[in-house]
Biopython code that builds the backbone (N, CA, C, O; Angstrom):
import numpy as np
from Bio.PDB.StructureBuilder import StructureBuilder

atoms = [
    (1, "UNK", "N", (0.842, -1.173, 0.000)),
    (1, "UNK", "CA", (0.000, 0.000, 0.000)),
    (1, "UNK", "C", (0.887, 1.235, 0.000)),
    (1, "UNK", "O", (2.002, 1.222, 0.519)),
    (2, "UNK", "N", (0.349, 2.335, -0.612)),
    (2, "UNK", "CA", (1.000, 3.826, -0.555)),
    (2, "UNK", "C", (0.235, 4.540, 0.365)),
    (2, "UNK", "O", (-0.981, 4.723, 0.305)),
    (3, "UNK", "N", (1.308, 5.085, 1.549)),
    (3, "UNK", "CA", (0.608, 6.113, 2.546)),
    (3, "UNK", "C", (1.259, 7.349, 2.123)),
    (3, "UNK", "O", (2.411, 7.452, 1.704)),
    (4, "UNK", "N", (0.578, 8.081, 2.245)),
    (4, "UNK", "CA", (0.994, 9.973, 2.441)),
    (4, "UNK", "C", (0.904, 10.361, 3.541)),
    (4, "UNK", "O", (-0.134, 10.317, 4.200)),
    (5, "UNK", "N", (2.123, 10.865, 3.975)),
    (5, "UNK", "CA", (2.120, 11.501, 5.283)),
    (5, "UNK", "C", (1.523, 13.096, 5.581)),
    (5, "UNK", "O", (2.040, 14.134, 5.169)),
    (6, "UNK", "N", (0.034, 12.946, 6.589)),
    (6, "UNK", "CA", (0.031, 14.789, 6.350)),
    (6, "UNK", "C", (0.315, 14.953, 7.591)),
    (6, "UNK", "O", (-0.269, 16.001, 7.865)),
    (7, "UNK", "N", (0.895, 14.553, 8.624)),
    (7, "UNK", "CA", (1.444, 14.829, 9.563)),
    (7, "UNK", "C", (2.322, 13.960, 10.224)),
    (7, "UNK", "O", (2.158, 12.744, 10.123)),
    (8, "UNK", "N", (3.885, 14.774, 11.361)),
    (8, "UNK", "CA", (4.368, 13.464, 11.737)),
    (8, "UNK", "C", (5.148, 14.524, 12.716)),
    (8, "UNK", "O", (5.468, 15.674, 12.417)),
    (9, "UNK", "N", (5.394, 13.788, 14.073)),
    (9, "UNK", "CA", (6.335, 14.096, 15.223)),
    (9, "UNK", "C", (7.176, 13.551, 15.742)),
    (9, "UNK", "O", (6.976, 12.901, 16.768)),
    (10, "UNK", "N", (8.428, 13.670, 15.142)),
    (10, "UNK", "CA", (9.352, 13.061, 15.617)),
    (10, "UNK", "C", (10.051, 13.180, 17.121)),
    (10, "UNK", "O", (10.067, 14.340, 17.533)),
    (11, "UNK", "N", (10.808, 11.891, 18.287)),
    (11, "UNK", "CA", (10.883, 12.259, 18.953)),
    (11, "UNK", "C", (12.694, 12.596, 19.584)),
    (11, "UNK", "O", (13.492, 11.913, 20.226)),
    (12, "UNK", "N", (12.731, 13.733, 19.101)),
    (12, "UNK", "CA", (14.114, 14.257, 19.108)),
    (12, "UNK", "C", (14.736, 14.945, 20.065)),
    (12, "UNK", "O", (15.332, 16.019, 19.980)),
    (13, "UNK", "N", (14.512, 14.090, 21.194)),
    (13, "UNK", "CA", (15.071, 14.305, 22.570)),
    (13, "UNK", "C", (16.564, 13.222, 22.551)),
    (13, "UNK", "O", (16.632, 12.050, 22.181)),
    (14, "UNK", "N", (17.776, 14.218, 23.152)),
    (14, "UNK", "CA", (18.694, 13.104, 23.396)),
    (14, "UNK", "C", (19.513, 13.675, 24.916)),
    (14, "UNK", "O", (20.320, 14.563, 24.641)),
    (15, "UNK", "N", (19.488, 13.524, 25.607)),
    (15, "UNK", "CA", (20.220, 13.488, 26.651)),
    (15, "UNK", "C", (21.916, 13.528, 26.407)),
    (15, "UNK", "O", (22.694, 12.623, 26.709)),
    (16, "UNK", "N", (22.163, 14.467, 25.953)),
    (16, "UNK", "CA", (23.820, 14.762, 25.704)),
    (16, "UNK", "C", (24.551, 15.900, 26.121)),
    (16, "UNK", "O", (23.992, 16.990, 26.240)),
    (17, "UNK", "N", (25.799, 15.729, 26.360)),
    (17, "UNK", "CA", (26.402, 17.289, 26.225)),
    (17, "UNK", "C", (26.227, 17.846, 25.079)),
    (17, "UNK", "O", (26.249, 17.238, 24.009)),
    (18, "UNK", "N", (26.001, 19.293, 25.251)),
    (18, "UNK", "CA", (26.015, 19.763, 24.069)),
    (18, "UNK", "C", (25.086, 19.888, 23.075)),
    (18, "UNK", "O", (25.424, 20.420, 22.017)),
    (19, "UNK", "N", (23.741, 19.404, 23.270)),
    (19, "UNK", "CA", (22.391, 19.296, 22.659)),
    (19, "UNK", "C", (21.456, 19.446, 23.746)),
    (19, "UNK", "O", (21.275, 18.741, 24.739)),
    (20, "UNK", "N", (20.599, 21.075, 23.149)),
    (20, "UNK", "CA", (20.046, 21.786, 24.646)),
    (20, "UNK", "C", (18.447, 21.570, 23.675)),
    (20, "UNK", "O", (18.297, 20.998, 22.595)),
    (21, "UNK", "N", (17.521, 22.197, 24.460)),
    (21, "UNK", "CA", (16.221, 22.476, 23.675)),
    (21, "UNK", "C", (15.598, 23.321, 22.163)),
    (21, "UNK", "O", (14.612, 23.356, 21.427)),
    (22, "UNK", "N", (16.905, 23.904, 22.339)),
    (22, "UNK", "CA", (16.971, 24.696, 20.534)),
    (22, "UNK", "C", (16.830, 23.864, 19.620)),
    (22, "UNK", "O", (15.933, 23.767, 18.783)),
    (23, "UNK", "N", (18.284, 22.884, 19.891)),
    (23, "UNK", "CA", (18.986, 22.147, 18.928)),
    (23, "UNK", "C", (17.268, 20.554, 18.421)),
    (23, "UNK", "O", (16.901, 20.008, 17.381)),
    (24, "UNK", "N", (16.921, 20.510, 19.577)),
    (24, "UNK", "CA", (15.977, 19.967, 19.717)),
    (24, "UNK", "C", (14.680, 19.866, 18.598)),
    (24, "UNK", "O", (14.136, 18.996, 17.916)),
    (25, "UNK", "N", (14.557, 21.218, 18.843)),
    (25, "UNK", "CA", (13.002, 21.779, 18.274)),
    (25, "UNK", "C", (13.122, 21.994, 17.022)),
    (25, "UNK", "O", (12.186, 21.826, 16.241)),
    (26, "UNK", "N", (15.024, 22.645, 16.448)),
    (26, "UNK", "CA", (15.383, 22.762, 15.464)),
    (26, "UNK", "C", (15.448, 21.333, 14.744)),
    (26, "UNK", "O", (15.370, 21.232, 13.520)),
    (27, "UNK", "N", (15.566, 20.471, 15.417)),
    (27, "UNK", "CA", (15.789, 19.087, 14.174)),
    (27, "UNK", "C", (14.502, 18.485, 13.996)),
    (27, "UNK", "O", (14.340, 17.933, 12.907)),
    (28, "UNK", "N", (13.299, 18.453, 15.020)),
    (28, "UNK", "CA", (11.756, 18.517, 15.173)),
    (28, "UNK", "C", (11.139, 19.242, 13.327)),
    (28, "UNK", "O", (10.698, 18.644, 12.345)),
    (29, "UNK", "N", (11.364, 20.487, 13.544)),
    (29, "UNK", "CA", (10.767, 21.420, 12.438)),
    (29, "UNK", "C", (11.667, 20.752, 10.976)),
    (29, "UNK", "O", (11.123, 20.865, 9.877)),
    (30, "UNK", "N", (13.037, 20.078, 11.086)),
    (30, "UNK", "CA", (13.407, 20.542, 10.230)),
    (30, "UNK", "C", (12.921, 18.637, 9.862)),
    (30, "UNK", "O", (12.917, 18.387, 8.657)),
    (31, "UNK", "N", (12.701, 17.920, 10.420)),
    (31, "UNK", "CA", (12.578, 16.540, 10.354)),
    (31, "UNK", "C", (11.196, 16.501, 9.549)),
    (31, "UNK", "O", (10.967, 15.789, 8.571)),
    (32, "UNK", "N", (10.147, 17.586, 10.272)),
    (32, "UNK", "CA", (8.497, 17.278, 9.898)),
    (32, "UNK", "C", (8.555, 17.657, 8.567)),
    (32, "UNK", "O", (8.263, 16.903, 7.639)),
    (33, "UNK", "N", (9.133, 19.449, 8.378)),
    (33, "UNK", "CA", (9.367, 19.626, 6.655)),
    (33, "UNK", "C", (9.400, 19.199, 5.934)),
    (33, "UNK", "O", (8.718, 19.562, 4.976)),
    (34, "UNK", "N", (10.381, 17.900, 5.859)),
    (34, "UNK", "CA", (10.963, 16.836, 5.323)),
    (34, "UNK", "C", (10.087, 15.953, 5.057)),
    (34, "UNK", "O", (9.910, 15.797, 3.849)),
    (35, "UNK", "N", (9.436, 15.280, 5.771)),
    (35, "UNK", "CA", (8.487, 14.194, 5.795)),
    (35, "UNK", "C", (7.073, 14.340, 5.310)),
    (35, "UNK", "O", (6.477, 13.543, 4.585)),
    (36, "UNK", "N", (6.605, 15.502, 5.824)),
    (36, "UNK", "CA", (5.230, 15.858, 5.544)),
    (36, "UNK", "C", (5.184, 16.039, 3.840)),
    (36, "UNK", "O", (5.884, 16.821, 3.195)),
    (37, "UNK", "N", (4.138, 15.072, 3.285)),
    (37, "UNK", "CA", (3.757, 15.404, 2.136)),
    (37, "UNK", "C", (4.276, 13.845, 1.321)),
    (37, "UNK", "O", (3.656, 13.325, 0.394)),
    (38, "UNK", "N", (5.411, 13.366, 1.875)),
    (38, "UNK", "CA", (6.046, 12.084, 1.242)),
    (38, "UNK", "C", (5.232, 11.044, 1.380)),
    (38, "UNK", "O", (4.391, 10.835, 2.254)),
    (39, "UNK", "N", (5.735, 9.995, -0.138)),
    (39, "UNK", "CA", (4.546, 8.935, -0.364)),
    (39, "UNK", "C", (5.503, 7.711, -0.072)),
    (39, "UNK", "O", (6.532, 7.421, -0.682)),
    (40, "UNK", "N", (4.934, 7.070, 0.987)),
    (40, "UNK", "CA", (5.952, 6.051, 1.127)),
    (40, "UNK", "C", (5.126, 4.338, 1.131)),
    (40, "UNK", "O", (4.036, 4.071, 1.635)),
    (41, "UNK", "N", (6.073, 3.381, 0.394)),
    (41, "UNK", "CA", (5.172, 2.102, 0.388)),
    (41, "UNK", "C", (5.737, 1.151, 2.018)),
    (41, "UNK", "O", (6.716, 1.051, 2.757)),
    (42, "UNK", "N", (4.273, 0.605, 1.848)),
    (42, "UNK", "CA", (4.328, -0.371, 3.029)),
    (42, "UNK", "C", (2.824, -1.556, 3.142)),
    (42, "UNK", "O", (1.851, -1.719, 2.406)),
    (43, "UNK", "N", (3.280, -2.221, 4.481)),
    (43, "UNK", "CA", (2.441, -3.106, 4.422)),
    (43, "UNK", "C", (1.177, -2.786, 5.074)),
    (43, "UNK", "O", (0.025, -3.168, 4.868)),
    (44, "UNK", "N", (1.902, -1.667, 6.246)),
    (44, "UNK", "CA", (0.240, -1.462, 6.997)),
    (44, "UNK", "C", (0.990, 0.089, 7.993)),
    (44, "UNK", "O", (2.074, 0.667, 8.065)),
    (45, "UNK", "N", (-0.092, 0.182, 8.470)),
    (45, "UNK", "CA", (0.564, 1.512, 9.668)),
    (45, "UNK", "C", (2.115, 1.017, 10.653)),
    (45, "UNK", "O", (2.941, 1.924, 10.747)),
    (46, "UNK", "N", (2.378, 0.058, 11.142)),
    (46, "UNK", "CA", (3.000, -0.577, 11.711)),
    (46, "UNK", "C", (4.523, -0.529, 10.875)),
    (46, "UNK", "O", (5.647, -0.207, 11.260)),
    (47, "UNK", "N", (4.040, -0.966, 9.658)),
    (47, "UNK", "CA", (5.744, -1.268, 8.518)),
    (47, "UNK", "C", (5.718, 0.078, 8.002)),
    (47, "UNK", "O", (6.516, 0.031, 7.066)),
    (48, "UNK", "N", (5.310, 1.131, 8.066)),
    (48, "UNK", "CA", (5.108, 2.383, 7.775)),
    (48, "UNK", "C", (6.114, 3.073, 8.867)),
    (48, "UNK", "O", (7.169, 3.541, 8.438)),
    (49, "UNK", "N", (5.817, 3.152, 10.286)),
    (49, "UNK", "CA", (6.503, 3.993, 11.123)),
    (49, "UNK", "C", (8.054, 3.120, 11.441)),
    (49, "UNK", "O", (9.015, 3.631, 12.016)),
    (50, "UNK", "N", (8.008, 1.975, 11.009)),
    (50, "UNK", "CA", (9.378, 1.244, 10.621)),
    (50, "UNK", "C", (10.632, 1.967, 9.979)),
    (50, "UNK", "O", (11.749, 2.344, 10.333)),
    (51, "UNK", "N", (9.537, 1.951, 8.403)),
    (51, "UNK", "CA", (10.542, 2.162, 7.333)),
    (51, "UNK", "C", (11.117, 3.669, 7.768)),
    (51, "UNK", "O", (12.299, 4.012, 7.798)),
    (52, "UNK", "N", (9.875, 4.518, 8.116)),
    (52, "UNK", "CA", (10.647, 6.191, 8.126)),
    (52, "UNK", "C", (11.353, 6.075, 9.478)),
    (52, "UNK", "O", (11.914, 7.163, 9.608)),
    (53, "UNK", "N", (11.589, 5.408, 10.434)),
    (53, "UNK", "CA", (12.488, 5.357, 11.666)),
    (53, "UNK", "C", (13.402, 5.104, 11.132)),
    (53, "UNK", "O", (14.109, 6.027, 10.729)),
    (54, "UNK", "N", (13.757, 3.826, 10.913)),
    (54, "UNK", "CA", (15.062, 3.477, 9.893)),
    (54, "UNK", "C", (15.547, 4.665, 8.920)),
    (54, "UNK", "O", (16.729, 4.845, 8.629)),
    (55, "UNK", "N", (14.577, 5.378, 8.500)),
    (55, "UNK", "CA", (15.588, 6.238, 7.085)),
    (55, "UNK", "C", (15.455, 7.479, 7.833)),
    (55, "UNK", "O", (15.539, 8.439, 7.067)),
    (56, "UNK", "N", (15.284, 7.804, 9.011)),
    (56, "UNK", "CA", (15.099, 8.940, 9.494)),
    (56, "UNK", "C", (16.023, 9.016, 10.250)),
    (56, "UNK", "O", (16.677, 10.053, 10.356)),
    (57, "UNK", "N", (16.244, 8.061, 10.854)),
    (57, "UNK", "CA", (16.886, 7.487, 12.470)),
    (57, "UNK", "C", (16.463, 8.038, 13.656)),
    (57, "UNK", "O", (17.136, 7.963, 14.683)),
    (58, "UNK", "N", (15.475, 8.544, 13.594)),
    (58, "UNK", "CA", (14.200, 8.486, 15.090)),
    (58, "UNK", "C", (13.600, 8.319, 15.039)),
    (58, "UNK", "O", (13.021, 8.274, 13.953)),
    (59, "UNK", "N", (12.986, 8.000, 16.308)),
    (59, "UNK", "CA", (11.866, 7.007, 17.067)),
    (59, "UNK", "C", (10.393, 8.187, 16.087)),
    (59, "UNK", "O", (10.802, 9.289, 15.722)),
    (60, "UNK", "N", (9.556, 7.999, 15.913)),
    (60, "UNK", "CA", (8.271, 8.769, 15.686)),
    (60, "UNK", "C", (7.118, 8.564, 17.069)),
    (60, "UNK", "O", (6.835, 7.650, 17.843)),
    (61, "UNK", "N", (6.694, 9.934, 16.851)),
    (61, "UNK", "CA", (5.908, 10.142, 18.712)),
    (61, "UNK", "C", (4.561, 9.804, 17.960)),
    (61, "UNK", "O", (3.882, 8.814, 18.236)),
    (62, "UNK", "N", (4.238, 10.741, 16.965)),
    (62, "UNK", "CA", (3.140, 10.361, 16.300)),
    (62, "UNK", "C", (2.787, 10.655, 14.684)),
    (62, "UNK", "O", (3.248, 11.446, 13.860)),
    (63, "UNK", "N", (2.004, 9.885, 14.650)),
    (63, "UNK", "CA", (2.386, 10.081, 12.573)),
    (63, "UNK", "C", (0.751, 10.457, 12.010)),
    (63, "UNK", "O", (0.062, 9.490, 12.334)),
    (64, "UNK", "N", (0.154, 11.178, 11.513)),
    (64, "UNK", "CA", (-1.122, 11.035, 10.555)),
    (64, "UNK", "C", (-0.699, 10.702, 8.822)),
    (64, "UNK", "O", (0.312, 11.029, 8.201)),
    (65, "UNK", "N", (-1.766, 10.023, 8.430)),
    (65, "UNK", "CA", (-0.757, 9.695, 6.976)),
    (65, "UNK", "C", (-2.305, 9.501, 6.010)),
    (65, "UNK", "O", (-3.231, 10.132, 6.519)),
    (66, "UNK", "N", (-2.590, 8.912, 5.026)),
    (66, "UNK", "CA", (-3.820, 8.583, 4.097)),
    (66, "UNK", "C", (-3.225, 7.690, 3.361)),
    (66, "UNK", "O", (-2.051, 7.673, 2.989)),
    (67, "UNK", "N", (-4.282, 6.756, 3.109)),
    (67, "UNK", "CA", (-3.336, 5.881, 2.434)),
    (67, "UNK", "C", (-4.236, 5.896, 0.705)),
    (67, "UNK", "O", (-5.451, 5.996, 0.535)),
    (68, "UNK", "N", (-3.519, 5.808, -0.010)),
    (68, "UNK", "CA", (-3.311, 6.277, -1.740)),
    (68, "UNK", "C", (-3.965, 4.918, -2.129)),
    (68, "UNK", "O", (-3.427, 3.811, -2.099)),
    (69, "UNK", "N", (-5.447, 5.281, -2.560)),
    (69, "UNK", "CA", (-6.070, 4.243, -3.026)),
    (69, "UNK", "C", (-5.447, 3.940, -4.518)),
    (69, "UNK", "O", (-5.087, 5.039, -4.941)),
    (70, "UNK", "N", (-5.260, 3.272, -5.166)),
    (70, "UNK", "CA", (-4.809, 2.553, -6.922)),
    (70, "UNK", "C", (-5.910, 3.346, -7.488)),
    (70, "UNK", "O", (-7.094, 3.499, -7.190)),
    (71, "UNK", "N", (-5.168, 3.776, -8.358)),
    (71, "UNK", "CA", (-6.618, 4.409, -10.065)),
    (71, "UNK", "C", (-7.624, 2.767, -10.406)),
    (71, "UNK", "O", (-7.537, 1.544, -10.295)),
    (72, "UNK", "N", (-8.358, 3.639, -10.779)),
    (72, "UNK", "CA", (-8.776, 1.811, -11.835)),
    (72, "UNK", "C", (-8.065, 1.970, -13.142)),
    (72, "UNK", "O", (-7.946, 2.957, -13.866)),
    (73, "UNK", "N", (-7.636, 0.784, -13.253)),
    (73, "UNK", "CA", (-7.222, 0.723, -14.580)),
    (73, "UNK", "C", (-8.019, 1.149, -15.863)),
    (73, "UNK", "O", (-9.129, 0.645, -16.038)),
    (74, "UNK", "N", (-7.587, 1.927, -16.648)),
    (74, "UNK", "CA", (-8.315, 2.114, -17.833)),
    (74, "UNK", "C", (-8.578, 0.740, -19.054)),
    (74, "UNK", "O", (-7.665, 0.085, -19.555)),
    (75, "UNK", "N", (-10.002, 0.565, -19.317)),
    (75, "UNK", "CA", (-9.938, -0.861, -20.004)),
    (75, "UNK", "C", (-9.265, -1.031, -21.208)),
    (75, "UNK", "O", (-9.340, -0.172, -22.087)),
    (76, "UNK", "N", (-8.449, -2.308, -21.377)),
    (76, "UNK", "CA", (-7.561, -2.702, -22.900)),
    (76, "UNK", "C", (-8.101, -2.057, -23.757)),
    (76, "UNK", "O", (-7.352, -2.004, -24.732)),
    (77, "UNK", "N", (-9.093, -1.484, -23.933)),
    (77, "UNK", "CA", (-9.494, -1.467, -25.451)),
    (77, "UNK", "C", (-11.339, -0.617, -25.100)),
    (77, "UNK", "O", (-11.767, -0.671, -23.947)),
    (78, "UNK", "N", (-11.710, -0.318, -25.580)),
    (78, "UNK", "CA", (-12.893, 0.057, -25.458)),
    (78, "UNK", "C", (-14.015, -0.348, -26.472)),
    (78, "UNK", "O", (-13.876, -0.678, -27.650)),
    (79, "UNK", "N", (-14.995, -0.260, -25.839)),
    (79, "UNK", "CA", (-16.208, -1.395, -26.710)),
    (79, "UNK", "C", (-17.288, 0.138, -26.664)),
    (79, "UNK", "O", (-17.408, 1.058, -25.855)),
    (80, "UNK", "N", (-18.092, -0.287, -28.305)),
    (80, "UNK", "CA", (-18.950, 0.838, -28.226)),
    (80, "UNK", "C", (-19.815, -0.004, -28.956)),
    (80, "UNK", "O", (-19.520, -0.963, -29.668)),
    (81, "UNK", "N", (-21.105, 0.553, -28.649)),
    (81, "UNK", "CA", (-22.823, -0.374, -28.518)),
    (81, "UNK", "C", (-23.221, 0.679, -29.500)),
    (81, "UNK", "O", (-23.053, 1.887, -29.668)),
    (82, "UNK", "N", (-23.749, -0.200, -29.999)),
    (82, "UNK", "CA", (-24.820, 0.227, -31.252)),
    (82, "UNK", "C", (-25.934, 0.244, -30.438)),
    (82, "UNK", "O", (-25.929, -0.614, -29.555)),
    (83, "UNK", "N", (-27.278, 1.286, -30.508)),
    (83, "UNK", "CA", (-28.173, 1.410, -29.616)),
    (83, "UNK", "C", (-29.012, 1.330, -31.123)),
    (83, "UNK", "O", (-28.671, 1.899, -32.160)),
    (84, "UNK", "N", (-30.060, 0.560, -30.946)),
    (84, "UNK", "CA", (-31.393, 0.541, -32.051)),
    (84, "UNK", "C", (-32.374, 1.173, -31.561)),
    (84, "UNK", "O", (-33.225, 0.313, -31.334)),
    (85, "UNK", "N", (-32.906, 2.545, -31.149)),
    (85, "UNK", "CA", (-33.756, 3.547, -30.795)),
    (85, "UNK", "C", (-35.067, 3.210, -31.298)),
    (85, "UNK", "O", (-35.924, 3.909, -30.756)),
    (86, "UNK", "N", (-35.710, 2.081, -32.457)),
    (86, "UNK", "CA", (-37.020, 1.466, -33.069)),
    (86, "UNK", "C", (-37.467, 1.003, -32.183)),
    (86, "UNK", "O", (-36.751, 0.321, -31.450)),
    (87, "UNK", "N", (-38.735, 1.176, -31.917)),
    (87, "UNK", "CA", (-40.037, 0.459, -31.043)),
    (87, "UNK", "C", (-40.154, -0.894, -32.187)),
    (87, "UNK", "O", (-39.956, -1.082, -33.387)),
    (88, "UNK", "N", (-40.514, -1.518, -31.224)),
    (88, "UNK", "CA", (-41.113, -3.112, -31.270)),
    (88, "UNK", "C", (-42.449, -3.038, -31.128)),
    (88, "UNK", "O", (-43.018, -2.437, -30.217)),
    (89, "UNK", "N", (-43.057, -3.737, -32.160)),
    (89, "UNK", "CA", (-44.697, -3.792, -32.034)),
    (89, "UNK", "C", (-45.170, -4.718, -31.607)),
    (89, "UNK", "O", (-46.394, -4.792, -31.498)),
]
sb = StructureBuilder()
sb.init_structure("model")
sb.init_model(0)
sb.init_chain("A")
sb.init_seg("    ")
for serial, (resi, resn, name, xyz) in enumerate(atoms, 1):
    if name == "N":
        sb.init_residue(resn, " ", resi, " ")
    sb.init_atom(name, np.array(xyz, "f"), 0.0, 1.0, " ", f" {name:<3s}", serial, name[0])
structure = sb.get_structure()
């Protein structure tokens, strides 16, 4: 399945020297930018907050997403009907 992400919060807390609440909020804004709007494949909500942890490399707090229904296929070939508009007596 294809989800679209229209929202997502990453959780970009790290307990370090040297990384205060700026640095924080700054990788927050600059993480959601990034993400919001991207079409990503998966199996379900679950293999979804997987794949973008892995390619993100943080944990996600919370995600809203839609998931991208398939077009219908347009048919091989198209068929056109003769309509006979004559009454039957």
């Amino acid at each position: 399945m294809q989800f679209q992400i229209t929202d997502i919060q990453f959780d970009c807390y790290l307990d370090e020297d040297g990384w205060d609440e700026s640095d924080q909020i700054c990788t927050e804004e600059k993480l959601n930018e990034e993400y919001v709007g991207t079409i990503w494949e998966a199996e379900d909500g679950d293999d979804l907050i997987d794949e973008i942890s892995t390619a993100s490399g943080w944990c996600i707090k919370s995600i809203d997403y839609r998931i991208i229904l398939d077009d219908i296929d347009s048919p091989e070939h198209e068929s056109t009907f003769e309509i006979d508009y004559t009454t039957q007596a």
